[in-house]
C-alpha positions in Angstrom: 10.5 -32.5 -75.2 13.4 -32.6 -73.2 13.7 -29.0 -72.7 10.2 -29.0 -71.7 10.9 -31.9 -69.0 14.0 -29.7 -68.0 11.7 -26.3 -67.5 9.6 -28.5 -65.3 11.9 -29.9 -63.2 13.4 -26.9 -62.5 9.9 -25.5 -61.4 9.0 -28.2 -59.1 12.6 -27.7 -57.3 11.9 -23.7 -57.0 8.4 -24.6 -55.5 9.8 -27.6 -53.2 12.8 -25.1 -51.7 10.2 -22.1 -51.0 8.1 -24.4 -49.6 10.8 -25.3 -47.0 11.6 -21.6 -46.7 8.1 -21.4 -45.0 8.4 -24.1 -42.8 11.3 -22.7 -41.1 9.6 -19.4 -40.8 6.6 -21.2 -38.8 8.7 -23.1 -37.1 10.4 -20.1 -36.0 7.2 -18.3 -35.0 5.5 -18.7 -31.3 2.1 -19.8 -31.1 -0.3 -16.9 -29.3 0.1 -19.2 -26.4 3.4 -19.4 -26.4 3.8 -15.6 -26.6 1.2 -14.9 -23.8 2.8 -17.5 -21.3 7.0 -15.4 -22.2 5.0 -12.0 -21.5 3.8 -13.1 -18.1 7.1 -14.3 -17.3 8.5 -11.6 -18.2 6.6 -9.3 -16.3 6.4 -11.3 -13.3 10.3 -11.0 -13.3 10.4 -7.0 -14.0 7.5 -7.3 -10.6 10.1 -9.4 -8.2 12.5 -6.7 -9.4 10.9 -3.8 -8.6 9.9 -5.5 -5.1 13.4 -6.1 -4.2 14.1 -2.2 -5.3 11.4 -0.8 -2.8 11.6 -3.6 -0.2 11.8 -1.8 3.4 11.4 1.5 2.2 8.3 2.0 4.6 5.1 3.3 3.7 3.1 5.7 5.4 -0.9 5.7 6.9 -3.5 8.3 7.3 -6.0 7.5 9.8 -9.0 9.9 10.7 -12.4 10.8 12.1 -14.4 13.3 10.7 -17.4 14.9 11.8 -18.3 17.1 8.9 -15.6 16.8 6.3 -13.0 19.2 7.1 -10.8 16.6 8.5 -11.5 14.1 5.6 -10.2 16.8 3.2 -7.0 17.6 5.1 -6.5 13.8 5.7 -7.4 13.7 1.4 -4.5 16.4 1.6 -1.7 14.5 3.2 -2.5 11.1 1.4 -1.8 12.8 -2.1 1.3 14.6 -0.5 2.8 11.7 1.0 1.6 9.1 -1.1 -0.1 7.5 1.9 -3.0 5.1 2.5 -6.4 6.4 3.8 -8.0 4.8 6.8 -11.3 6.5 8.3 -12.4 5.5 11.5 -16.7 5.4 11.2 -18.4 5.1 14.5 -21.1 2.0 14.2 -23.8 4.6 15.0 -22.9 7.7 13.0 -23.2 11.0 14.7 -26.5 13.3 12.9 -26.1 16.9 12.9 -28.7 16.9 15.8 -25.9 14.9 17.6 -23.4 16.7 16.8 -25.4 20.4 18.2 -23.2 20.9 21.1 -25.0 23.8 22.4 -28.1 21.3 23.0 -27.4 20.1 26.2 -29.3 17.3 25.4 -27.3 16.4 22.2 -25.6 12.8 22.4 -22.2 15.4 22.2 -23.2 17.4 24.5 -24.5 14.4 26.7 -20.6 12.3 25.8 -18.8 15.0 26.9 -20.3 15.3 30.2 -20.0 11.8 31.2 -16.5 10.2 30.2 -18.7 6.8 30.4 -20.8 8.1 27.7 -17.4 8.3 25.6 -16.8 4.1 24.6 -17.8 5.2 20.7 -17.9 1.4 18.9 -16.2 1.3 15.4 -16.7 -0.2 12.6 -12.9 -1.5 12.5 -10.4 -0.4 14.7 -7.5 -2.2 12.9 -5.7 -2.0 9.8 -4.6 -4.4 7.6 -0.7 -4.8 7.3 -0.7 -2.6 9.8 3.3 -3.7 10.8 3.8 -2.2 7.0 3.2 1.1 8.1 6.3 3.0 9.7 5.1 6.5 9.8 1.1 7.0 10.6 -1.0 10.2 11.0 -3.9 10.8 13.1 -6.5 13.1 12.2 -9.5 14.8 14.0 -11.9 17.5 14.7 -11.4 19.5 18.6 -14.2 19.0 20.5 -14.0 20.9 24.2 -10.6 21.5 23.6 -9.4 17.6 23.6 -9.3 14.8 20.1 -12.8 13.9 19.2 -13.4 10.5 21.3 -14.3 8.3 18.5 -10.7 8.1 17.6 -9.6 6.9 21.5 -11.0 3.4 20.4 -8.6 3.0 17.2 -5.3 4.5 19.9 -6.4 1.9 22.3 -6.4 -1.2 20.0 -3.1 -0.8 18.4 0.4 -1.2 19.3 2.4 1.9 17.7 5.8 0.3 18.5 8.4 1.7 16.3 6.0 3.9 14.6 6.5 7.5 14.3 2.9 9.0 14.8 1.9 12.4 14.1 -1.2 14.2 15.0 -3.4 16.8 13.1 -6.1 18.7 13.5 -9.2 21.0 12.4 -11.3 23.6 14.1 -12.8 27.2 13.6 -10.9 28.5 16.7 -9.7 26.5 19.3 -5.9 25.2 18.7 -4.2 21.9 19.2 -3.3 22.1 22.4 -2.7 18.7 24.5 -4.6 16.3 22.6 -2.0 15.4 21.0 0.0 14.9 24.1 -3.2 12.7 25.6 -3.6 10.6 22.8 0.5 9.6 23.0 -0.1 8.9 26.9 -3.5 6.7 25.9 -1.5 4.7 23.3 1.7 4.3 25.4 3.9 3.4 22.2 5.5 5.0 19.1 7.1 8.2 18.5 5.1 10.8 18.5 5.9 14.6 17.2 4.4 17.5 17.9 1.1 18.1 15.5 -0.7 20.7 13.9 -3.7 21.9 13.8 -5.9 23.2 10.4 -8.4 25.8 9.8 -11.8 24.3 8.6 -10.9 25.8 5.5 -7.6 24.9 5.1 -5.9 24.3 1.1 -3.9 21.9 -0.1 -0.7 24.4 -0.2 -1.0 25.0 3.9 -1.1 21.2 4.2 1.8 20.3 1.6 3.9 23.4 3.3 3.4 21.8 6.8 4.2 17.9 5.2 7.4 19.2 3.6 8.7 20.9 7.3 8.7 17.5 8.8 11.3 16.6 6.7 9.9 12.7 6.8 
């Protein structure tokens, strides 16, 4: 009997210690809660630090019009080589392809070209959000009668380009860039403005990434 009383208590003292083994592991272990709310801290400090490592590196902005799509794809073009944000400029009545005829002298155009007056094109938005973010912004558009397409004077005309360096670009079948550029810098009266280019309708992402990489930005 007393062995048997011996065997027992020596059972009950094996259980009672593993059971205060497990305890501490618990105790030890965070609660899903707990392991959620140390993630999130976590991660919000790795965010503040990688903040502080790109703070007042700049950013850059790519605004356009286009007509029929060959600016939007060389403005597509120069977002993906500079790792720039997109802006399109979208007149509050769009221009139709009957609009846009300009060897119908009654086109709208056709009918804009002839009287400056005629050339006020509303936008949808002519400003940008964090705009003062933005140190370095393009300005894209199709030639029409050898000057920037108007609808693009509205978005020059509302913003202050003060310590911006701006640079236009261009698209057309023939004609070349000649001074829009130039009139566009004496519209906005601000910035830093460099000498731009201007793209074939059909021009590849190679031509654009070529010209990006000779700026040397």
């Amino acid at each position: 009997m007393k062995k048997i009383s011996v065997l027992l208590t020596g059972i009950l003292l094996s259980i009672g210690l593993a059971g205060c083994g497990n305890a501490g592991t618990e105790t030890a272990t965070q609660s899903p809660a707990a392991e959620s709310t140390a993630a999130a801290e976590a991660t919000q400090t790795e965010t503040a630090a990688d903040t502080g490592d790109n703070a007042g590196t700049g950013s850059t902005l790519v605004v356009y019009y286009s007509a029929t799509g060959n600016t939007e794809g060389v403005a597509n073009y120069i977002a993906e080589a500079t790792g720039g944000d997109l802006f399109e400029l979208e007149p509050v009545e769009p221009y139709t392809d009957d609009d846009l005829d300009w060897t119908d002298d009654n086109s709208r155009v056709t009918r804009e070209h002839d009287d400056p007056d005629l050339r006020d094109v509303e936008l949808v938005a002519d400003t940008v959000e964090n705009w003062d973010s933005y140190d370095t912004v393009f300005i894209g558009y199709p030639i029409w009668w050898g000057i920037a397409a108007w609808p693009v004077d509205g978005f020059i005309q509302a913003n202050d380009f003060t310590g911006k360096i701006v640079i236009p670009f261009c698209t057309s079948s023939s004609s070349g860039i000649g001074e829009s550029g130039d009139l566009l810098e004496e519209m906005a009266g601000t910035g830093t403005w460099l000498e731009g280019m201007r793209f074939r309708s059909s021009a590849s992402e190679s031509d654009v990434a070529d010209w990006i990489d000779g700026l040397d930005l």
